[in-house]
N, C-alpha and C positions, 0 to 999 in steps of 0.2 A: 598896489597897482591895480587899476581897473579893467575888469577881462573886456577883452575884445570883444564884440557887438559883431551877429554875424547877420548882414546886408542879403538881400534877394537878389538874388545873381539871373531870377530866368523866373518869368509868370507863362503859365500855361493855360490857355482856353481848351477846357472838356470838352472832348469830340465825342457825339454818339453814334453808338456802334450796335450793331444787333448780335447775340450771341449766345450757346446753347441753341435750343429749340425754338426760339425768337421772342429774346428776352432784349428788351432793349436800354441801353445803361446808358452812361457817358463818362469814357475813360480821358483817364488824363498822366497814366506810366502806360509804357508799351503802344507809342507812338513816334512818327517821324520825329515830332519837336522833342521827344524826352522818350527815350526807350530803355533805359535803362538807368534807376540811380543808385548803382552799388548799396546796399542789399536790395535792393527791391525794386523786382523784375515787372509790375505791374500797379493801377489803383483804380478801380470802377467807385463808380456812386449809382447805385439802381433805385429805382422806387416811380411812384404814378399815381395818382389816382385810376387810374385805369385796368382795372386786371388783364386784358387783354395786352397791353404792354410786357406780361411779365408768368401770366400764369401757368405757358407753356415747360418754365421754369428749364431746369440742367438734368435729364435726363442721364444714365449713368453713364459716368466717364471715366476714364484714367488717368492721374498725376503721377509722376516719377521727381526726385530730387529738388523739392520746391517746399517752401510751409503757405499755406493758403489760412489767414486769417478774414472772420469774414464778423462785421457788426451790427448788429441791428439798432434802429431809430424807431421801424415800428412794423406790425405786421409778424411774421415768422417766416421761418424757411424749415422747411422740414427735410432732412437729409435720412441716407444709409449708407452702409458702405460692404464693401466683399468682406471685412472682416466681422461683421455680426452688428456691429453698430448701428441705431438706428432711437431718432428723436428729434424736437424741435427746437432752433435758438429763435427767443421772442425777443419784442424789444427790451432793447436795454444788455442783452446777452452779449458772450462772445465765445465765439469758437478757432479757437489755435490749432489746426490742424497740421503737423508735419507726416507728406505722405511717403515718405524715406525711397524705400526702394520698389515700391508699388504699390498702389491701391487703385480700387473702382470706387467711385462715390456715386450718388445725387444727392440734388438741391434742388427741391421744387418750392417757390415763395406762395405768400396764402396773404392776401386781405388779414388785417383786423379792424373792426369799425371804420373801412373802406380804408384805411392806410396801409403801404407795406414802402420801407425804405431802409436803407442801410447800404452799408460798404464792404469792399473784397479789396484786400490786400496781399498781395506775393510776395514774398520773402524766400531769397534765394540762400539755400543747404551749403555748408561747404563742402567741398570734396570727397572728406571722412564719412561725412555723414547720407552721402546722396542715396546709400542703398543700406541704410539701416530700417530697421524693423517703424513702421507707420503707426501715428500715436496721435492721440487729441487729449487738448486741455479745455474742456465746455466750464468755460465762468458766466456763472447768473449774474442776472443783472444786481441781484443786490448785494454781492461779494464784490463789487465790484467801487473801491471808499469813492466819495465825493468829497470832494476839499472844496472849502468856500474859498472866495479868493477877497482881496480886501477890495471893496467897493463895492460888493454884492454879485461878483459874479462865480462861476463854479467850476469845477475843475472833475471828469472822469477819469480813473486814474488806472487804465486798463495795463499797463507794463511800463514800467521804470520806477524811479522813485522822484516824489515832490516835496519837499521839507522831509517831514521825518514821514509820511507815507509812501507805502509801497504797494505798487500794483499786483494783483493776482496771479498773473500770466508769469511764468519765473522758467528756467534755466532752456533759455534759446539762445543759441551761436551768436545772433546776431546783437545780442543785448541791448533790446531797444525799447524806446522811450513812443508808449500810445499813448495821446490825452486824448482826449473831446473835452475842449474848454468856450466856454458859453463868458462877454461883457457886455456888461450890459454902456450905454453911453457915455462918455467922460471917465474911462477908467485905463487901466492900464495892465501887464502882465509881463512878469519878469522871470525866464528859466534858462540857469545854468547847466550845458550837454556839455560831455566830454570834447576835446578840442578831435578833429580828423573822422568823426562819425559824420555821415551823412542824413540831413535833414529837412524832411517839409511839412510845411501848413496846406491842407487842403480846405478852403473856405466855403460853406455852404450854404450862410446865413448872413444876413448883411454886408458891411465891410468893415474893416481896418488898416490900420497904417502898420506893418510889416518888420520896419526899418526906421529910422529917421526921417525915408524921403519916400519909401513905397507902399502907395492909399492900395489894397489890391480887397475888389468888391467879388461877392461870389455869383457865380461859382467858379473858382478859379483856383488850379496849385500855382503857390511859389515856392521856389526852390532857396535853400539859403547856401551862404558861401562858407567859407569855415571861418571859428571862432567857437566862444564861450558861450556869449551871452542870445538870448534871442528875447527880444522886445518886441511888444503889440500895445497898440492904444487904440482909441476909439473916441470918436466927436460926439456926431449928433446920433449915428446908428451903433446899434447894437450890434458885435461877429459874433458867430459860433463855427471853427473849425477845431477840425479833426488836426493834430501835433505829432509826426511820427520820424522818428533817429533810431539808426542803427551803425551798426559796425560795417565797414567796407568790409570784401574778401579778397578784394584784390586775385581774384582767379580767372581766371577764362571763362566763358560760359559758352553752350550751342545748346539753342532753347528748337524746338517744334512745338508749338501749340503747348499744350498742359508738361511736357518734360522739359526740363533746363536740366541740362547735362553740362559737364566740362568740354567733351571732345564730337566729334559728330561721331565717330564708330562707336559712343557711349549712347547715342539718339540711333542710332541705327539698331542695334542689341535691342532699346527697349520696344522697338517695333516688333524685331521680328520676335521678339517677348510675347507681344502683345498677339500679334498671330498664329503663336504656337502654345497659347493657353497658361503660358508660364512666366507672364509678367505678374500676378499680385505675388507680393514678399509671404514667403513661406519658412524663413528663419535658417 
């Protein structure tokens, strides 16, 4: 029997927002039109030619109950964090950060050869896990397999698996599926996701057809409906989007800024956490 084909049920136009120390992006989760898509509480695209768009970078913050994956296209972000941590994800990198039950970070982005571009994704903790000990997974870029695809285009294969490859990024609640897959014109792209995880193509180079009926040109996310299968083709341009499925949690959330909590007297704690010097996780 042939799996079900899952259709674009919702295309989103990126709205730019200014945020941190006036870094200016364009978000397209964690808006009026799509605020949330069970796992994943958020999805920025940053980058400029312009440093002054961006140099100001994230200043140190605090996340509570969230994982914050963040990828680079080009450029670097140089981060540290309250627990000793401190270094840079360049292009091609990825950094999987879950910040359990506290951390302070920054992220200040840097030019290379005048580019700096990449993406931030939030992925929402379950319950269990919201106030566990904070941890990172830094995958280089060249751990990082690249599968060709048939007709000459390519596949980054940062978490899931594609044929018999398997992505770096490995035991996250939400068991989900990151590509960055590049076709080039006249081609096509065929991958089977678990049926009831949620999933989207965020587009940022050319266009494609989505679905059977949805051409969707970037920069633009589409969201897909459930099923099996997810299909992309391409005419006369060439796409390159970013591929990302996860597990629902099916749980409540009450998010403030960088915490997503289950309850709000779970956002209220981590305040007065944060004001009484005893929010970062000390075990």
């Amino acid at each position: 029997m042939e799996s079900a084909q899952r259709g674009v049920v919702r295309i989103v136009t990126p709205v730019r927002v200014l945020e941190g120390a006036g870094v200016r992006l364009m978000r397209s989760i964690a808006l009026p039109q799509l605020d949330y898509l069970d796992p994943f509480l958020l999805f920025d695209h940053f980058g400029s030619d312009n440093p002054a768009d961006y140099i100001a970078g994230f200043p140190m913050h605090p996340h509570r109950g969230i994982e914050t994956v963040t990828y680079m296209l080009a450029g670097l972000v140089h981060h540290k964090d309250s627990l000793g941590n401190e270094g840079s994800i360049r292009a091609g990198d990825v950094q999987w950060m879950s910040a359990g039950g506290g951390i302070l970070h920054e992220e200040m982005p840097k030019p290379v050869d005048g580019k700096m571009e990449g993406f931030q994704l939030w992925v929402n903790l379950p319950a269990k896990l919201k106030l566990t000990k904070p941890c990172y997974q830094e995958v280089a870029s060249a751990t990082i397999p690249e599968v060709t695809l048939e007709g000459g285009g390519t596949l980054r294969l940062i978490a899931g698996t594609f044929g018999s490859s398997r992505g770096p990024v490995k035991d996250i609640a939400a068991q989900p599926t990151y590509f960055d897959v590049t076709l080039p014109p006249g081609t096509s792209f065929l991958h089977t996701l678990p049926r009831g995880q949620a999933a989207f193509a965020y587009i940022f180079r050319g266009e494609g057809k989505f679905d059977d009926d949805s051409t969707v040109s970037s920069p633009k996310l589409a969201v897909f409906g459930d099923g099996e299968r997810i299909r992309v083709t391409t005419e006369e341009s060439e796409v390159r989007f970013v591929l990302a499925s996860g597990k629902p949690l099916h749980e409540p959330i009450a998010r403030y800024g960088p915490f997503v909590m289950n309850t709000a007297e779970e956002i209220d704690q981590a305040l007065r956490d944060l004001r009484n010097g005893t929010f970062v996780w000390k075990g």
